[in-house]
C-alpha positions as CSV (number, residue, x, y, z in Angstrom):
1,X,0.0,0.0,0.0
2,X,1.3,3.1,-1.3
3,X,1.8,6.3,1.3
4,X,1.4,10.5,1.1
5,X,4.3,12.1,2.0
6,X,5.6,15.9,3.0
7,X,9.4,16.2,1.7
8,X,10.4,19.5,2.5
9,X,11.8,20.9,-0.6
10,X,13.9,23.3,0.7
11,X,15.9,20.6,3.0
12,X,14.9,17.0,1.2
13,X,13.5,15.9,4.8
14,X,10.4,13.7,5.6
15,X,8.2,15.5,7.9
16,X,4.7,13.7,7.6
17,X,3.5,10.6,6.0
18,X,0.2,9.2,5.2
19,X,-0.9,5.5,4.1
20,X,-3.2,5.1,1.1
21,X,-7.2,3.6,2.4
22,X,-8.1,0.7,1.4
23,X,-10.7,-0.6,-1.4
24,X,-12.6,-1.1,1.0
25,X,-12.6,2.2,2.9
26,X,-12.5,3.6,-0.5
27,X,-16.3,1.9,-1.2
28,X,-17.4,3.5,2.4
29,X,-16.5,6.8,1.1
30,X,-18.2,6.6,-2.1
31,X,-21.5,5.6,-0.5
32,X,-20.5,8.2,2.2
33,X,-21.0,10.5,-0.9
34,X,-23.7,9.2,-2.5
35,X,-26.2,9.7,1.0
36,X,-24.5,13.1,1.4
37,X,-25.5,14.0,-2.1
38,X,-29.4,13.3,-1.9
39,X,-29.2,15.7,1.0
40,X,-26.8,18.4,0.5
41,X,-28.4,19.2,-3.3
42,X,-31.5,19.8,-1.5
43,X,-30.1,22.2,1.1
44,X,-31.2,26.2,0.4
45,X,-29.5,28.5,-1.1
46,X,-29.0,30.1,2.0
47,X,-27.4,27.3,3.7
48,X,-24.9,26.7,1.1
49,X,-24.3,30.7,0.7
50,X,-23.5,30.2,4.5
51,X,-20.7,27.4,4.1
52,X,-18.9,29.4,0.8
53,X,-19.1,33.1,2.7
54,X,-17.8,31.0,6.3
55,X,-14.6,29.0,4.3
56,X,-13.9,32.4,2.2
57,X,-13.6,34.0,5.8
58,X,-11.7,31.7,7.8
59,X,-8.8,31.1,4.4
60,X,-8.5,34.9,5.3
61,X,-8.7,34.6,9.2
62,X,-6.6,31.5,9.0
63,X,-3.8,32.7,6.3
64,X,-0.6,32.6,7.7
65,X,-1.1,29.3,9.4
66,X,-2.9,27.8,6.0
67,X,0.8,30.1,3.7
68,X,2.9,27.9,5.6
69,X,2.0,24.7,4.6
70,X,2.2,25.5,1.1
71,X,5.8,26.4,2.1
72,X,6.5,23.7,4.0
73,X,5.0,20.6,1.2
74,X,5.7,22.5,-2.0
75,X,8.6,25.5,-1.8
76,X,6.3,28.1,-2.6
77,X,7.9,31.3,-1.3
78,X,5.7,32.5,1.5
79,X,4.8,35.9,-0.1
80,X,3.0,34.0,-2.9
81,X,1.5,31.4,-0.4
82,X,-0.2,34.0,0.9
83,X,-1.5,35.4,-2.4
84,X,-2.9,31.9,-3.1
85,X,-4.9,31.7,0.2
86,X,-6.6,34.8,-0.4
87,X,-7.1,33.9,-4.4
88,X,-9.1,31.0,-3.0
89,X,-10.7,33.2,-0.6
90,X,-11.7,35.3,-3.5
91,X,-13.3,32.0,-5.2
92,X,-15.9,30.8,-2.3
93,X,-16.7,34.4,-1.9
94,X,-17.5,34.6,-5.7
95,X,-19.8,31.6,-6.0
96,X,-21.4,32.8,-2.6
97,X,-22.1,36.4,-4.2
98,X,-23.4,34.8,-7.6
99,X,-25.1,31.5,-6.2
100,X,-28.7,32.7,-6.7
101,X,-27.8,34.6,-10.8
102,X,-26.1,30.7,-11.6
103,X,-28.9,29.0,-10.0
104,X,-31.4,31.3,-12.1
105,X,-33.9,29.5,-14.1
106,X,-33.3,30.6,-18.0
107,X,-36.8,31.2,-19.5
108,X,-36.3,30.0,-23.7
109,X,-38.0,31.7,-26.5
110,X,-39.7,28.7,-28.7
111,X,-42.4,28.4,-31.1
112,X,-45.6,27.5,-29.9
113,X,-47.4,27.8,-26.8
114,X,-47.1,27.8,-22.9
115,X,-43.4,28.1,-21.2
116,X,-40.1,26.1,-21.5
117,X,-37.3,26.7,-18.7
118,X,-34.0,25.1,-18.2
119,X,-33.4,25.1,-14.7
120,X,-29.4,24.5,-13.8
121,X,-29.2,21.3,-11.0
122,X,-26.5,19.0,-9.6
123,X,-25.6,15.9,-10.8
124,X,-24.1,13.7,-7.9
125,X,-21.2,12.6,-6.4
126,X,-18.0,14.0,-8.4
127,X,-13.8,12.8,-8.2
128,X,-11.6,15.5,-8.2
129,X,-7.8,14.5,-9.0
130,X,-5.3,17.7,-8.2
131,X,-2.1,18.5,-8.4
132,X,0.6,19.9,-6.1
133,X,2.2,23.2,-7.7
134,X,-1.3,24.8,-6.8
135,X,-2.7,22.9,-3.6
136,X,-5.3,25.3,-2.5
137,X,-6.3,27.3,-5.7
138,X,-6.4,23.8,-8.2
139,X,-9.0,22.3,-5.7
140,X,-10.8,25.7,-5.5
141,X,-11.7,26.2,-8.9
142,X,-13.3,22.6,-9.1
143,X,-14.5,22.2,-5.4
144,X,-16.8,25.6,-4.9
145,X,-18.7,25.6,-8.0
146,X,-19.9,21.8,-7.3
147,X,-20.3,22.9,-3.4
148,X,-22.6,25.7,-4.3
149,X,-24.4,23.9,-7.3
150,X,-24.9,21.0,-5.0
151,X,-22.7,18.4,-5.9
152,X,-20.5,15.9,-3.7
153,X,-16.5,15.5,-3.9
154,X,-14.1,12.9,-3.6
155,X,-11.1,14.7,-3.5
156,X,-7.6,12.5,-4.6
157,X,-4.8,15.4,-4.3
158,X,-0.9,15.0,-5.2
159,X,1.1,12.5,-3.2
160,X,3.2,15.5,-1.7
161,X,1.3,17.5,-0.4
162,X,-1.0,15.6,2.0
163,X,-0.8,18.2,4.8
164,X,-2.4,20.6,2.3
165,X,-5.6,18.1,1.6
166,X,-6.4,17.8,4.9
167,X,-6.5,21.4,5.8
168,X,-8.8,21.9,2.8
169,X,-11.5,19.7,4.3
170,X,-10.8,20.4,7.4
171,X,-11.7,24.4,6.8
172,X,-15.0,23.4,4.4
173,X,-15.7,21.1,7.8
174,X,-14.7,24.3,10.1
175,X,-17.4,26.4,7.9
176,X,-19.9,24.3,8.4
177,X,-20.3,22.2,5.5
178,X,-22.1,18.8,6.2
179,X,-20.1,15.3,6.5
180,X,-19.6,13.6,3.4
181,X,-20.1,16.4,1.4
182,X,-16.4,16.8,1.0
183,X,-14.1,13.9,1.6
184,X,-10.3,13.8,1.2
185,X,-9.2,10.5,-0.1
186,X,-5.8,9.2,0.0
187,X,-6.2,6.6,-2.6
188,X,-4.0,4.9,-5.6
189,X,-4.1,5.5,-9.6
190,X,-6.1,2.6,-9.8
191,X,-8.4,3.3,-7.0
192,X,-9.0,6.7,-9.3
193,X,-10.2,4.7,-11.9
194,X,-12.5,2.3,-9.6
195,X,-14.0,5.3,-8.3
196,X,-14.9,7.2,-11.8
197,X,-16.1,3.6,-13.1
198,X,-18.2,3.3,-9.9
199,X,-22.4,3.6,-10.9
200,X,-22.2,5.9,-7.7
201,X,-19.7,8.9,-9.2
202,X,-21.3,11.0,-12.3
203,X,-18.0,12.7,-13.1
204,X,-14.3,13.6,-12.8
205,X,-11.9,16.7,-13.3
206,X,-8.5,16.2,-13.4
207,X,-5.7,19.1,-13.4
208,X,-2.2,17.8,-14.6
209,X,-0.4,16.1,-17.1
210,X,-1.3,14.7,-20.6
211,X,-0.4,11.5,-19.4
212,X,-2.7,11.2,-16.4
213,X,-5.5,13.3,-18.3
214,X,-5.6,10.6,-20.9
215,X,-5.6,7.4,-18.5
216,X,-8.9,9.2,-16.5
217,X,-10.0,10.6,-19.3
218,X,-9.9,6.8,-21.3
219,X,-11.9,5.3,-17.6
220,X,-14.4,8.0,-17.6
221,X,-15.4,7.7,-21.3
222,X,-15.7,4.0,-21.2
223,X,-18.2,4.3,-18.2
224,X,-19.9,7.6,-20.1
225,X,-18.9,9.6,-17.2
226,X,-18.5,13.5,-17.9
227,X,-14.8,15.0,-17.3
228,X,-12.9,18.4,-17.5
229,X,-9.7,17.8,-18.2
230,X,-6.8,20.7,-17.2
231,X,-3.6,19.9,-18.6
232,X,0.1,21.3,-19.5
233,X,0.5,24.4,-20.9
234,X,3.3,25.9,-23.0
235,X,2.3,29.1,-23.3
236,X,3.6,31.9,-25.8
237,X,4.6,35.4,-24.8
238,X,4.2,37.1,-27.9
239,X,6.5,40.8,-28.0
240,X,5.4,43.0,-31.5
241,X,7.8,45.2,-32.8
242,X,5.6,47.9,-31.6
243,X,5.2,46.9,-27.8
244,X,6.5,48.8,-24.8
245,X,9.7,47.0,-24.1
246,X,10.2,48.1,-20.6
247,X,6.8,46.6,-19.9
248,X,7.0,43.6,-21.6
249,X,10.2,42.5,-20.3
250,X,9.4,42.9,-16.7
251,X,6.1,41.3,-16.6
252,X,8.1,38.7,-18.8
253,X,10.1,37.7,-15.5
254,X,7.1,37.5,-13.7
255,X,4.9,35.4,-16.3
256,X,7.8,32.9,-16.6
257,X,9.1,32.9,-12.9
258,X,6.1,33.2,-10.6
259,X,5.6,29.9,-8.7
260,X,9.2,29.1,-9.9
261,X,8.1,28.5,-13.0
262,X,5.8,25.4,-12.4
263,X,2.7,26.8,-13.8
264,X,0.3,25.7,-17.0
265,X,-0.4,29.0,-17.7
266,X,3.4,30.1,-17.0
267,X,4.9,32.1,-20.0
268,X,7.6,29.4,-21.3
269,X,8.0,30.6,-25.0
270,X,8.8,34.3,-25.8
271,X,8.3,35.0,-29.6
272,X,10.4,38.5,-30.4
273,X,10.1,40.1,-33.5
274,X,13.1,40.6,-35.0
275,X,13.4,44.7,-34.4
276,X,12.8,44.9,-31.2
277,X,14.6,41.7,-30.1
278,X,17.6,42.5,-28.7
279,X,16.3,45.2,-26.9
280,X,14.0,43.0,-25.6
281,X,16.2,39.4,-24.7
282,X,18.8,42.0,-22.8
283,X,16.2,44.1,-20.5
284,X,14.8,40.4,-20.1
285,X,18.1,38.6,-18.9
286,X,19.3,42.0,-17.1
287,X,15.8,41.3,-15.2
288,X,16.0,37.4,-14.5
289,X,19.5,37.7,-13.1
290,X,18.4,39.2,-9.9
291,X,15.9,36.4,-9.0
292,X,18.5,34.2,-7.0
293,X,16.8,31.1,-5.5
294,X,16.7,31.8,-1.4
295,X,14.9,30.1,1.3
296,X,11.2,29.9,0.7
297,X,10.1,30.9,4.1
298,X,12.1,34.1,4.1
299,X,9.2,36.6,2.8
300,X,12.1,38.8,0.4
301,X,12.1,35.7,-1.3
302,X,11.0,35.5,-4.8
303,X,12.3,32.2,-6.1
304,X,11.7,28.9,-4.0
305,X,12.9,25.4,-4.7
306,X,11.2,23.6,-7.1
307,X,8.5,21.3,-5.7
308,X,10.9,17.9,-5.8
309,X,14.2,16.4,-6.5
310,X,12.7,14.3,-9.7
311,X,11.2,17.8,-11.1
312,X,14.7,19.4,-10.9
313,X,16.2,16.0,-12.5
314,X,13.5,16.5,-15.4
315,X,13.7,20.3,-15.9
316,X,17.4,20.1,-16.2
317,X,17.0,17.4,-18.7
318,X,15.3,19.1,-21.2
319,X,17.4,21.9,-20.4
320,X,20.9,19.6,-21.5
321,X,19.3,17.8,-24.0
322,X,18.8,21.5,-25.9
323,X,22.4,22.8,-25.0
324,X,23.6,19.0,-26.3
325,X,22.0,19.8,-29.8
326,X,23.1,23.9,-29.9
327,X,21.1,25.3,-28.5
328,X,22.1,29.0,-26.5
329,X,22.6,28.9,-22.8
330,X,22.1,32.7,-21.6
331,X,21.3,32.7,-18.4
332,X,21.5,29.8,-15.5
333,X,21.4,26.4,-16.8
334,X,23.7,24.7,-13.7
335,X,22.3,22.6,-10.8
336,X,23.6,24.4,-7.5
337,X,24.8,21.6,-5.3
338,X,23.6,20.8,-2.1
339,X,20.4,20.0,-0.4
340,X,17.3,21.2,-1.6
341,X,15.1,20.9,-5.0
342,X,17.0,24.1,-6.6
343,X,17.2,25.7,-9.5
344,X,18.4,28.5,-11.4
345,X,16.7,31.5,-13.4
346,X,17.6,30.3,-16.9
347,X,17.1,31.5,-20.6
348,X,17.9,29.7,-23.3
349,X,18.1,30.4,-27.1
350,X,18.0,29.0,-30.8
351,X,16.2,26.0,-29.6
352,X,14.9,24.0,-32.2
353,X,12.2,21.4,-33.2
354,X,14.6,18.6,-32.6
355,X,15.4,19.7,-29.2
356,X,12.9,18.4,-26.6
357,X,12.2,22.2,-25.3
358,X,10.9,22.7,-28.5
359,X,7.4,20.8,-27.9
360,X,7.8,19.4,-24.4
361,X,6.3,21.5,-21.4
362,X,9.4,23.4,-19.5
363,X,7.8,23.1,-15.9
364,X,10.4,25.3,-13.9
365,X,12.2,28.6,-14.4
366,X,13.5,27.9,-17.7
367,X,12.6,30.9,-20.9
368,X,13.1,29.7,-24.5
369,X,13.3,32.9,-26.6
370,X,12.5,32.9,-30.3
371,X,13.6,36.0,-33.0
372,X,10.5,36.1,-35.7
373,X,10.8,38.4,-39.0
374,X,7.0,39.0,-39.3
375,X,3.6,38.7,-37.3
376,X,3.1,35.8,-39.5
377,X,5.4,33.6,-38.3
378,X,4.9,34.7,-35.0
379,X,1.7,33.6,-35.2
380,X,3.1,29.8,-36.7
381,X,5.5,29.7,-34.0
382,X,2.8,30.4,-31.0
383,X,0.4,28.0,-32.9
384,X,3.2,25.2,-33.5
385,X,3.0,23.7,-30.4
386,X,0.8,20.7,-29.0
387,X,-0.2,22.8,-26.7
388,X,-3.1,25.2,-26.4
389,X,-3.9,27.1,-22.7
390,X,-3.2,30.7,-22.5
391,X,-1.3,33.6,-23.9
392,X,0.6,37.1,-23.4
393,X,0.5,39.7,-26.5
394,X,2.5,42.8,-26.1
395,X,1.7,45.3,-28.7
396,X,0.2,49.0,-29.1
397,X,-1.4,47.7,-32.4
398,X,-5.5,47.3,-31.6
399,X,-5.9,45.3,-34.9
400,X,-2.7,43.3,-34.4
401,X,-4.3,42.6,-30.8
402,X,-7.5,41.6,-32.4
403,X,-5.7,39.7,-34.9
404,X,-3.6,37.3,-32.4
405,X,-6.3,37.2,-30.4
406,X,-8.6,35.7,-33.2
407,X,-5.2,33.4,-35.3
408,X,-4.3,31.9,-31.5
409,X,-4.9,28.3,-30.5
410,X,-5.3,28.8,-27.1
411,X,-8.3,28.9,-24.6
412,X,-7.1,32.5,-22.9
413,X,-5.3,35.5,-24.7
414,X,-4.1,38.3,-22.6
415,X,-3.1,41.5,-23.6
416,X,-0.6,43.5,-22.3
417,X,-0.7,41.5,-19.7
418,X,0.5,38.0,-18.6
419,X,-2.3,35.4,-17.8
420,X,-3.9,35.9,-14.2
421,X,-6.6,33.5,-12.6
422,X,-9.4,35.2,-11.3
423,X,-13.1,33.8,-10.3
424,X,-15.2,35.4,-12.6
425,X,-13.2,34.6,-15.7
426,X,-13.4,31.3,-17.1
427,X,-9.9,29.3,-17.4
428,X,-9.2,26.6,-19.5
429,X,-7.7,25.2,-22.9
430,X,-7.6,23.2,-26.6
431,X,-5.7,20.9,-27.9
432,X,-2.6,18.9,-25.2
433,X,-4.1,21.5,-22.6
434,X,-7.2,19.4,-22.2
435,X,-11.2,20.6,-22.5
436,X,-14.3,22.3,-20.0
437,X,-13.6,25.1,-18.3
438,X,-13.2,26.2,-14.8
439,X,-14.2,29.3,-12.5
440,X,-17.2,31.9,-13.2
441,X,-20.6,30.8,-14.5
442,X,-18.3,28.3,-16.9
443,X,-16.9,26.2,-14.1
444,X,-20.4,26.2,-12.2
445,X,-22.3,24.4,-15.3
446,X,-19.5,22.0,-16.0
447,X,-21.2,19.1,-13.6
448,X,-24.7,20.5,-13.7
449,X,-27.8,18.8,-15.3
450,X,-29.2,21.8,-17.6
451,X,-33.0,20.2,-17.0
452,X,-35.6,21.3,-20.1
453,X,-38.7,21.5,-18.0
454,X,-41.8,22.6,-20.8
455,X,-45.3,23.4,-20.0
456,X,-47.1,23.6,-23.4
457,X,-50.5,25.0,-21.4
458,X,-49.3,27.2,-19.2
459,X,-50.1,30.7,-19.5
């Protein structure tokens, strides 16, 4: 039987370990759900307005102590852990303040007579599987939509960050949210896949790689389950020859090195037209260079350690294997030694399709900067890529805005601006990024029954 474990990634130590439920523990919860479900999607809208407005309040009474745990399972510099607690904050609150507006029946304009309604209602018992780079926010965006709608979760998070899972239910529990309606399950792959198959669970979102989207996605189609499915990202920062340099570079730096770099929606590929590109690549490395990697728990710091050993083993990797075939080191590039899942700002250039940084997601502080000679091939460059999430666009062009913003494969396209999560915008991606959307009305109808309910002789 498999275990959860905190590793400090700052020091490499073990400070907490959890063992993996059995099947049949894993069955108990499941029906657990199930009975919660037939009660909780019948509670008012007051009562679940209650629980959302209570857990927004006590992530903000509770910050520091709530910062600190991110810090302690995942590196995340404690300035930024405390920017995710009140993001999630921000979420509850949001699906508190619109519960009634989502909940809305939507009168439909037909031919013939009497009244047809789609009324928005819960489906049942749901599996969440979330990732670690993200512990509170990922299960957020999924979990407080399906709370206020109605639904029930089973809740398998990332193997390293157990601490963070239980505090999550522990604070819906703390705001008054009823047993079962929430239940943290340390449980295997395979269990995942039991529980999606099971006739019990109606659905399943999944935020992380291609690799695990496809094996829950595969399960949950073969048992006609729905899924939203959040996966990599390899986002382009796109810089016109027209763009305020200054600007671009600096929110550059922070697109590609906020959470160290292991974000979906970080900015990994910077596309520079050709004028204005070595302008741009030196204000850009002049601004990395600063961002030393210091201890996480030290609020001046801005760069953590990466959330493990085997992530620093993999970044680096891709980062030799493009150096190997000629590509341009600029900036970082060399593991530091000693303890601790470290690793350096870095920039590299001329990487090429076959380099493995050319198509592979970079999921740490690593830039790959491109020189293009038109807005065409910028355009090509962004779109070449299996990937489709979100987007930056730096230009003072409106109709070269417009333009990207239509020509982009991507779910999100920011302009002038690198891509920020907020509750009432919807997030999500095409292509290797997955499908469905989260957060705003988008996340809440994702797991909801849209019910036709017509009445041909009502007046």
């Amino acid at each position: 039987m498999g275990v959860y474990t905190t590793i400090d990634p700052a020091t490499g130590d073990a400070t907490a370990q959890y063992p993996e439920i059995s099947d049949t523990e894993l069955d108990t919860l499941i029906g657990n759900s199930a009975a919660a479900y037939r009660s909780w999607r019948t509670t008012t809208l007051e009562q679940r307005r209650a629980v959302l407005t209570r857990t927004a309040e006590i992530h903000r009474e509770q910050a520091e102590e709530l910062a600190k745990l991110l810090t302690l399972e995942m590196g995340k510099p404690i300035a930024q852990a405390r920017g995710e607690v009140e993001l999630v904050a921000s979420i509850y609150q949001h699906y508190a303040d619109n519960l009634e507006e989502y909940l809305a029946d939507e009168s439909l304009t037909f031919k013939g007579s009497g009244t047809a309604v789609v009324r928005t209602e819960p489906i049942g018992p749901l599996v969440g599987v979330m990732p670690w780079n993200y512990p509170y926010y990922q299960v957020a965006r999924f979990a407080a939509p399906n709370i206020a709608l109605g639904n029930t979760i089973i809740l398998k998070h990332a193997r390293n960050c157990p601490q963070s899972a239980l505090a999550i239910e522990r604070v819906l529990i703390e705001a008054g949210l009823p047993a079962g309606v929430y239940l943290n399950a340390f449980i295997s792959s395979a269990q995942v896949a039991a529980a999606v198959a099971d006739r019990r669970v109606q659905g399943v979102s999944l935020t992380g790689s291609e690799k695990a989207g496809a094996a829950v996605g595969e399960v949950a189609g073969r048992n006609l389950k729905k899924c939203v499915l959040e996966l990599g990202g390899s986002d382009p920062f796109i810089v016109l020859d027209d763009a305020d340099i200054d600007a671009a570079a600096a929110a550059a730096v922070i697109g590609r090195l906020s959470n160290g770099g292991q974000a979906c929606t970080a900015s990994k590929r910077f596309i520079v037209a050709e004028s204005v590109y070595e302008e741009f690549l030196q204000k850009f490395l002049d601004a990395m260079a600063p961002w030393q990697s210091g201890d996480p728990t030290d609020a001046g710091t801005k760069l953590g350690p990466l959330a493990s050993t085997a992530g620093v083993e993999e970044l680096d990797e891709l980062v030799q294997d493009a150096v190997s075939h000629g590509a341009e080191l600029l900036l970082g590039g060399e593991r530091p030694d000693g303890p601790g899942a470290y690793y350096p700002a870095t920039v590299l250039a001329g990487v090429t399709p076959e380099m493995r940084a050319f198509t592979e997601e970079l999921f740490g502080p690593v830039a790959v900067v491109y020189r293009v000679g038109s807005l065409q091939e910028a355009i090509d460059l962004a779109n070449n890529s299996p990937f489709g999430l979100s987007s930056s666009v730096f230009t003072s062009d409106a109709k070269n805005a417009d333009r990207l913003a239509e020509e982009l494969e991507v779910g999100m396209v920011w302009i002038n601006s690198t891509s920020k999560s907020s509750p009432d915008l919807p997030f999500g991606g095409v292509k290797g990024s997955g499908f469905g959307r989260e957060l705003a009305r988008y996340g809440f109808n994702e797991f909801a029954n849209k019910k036709l309910v017509r009445n041909p002789g009502a007046r």
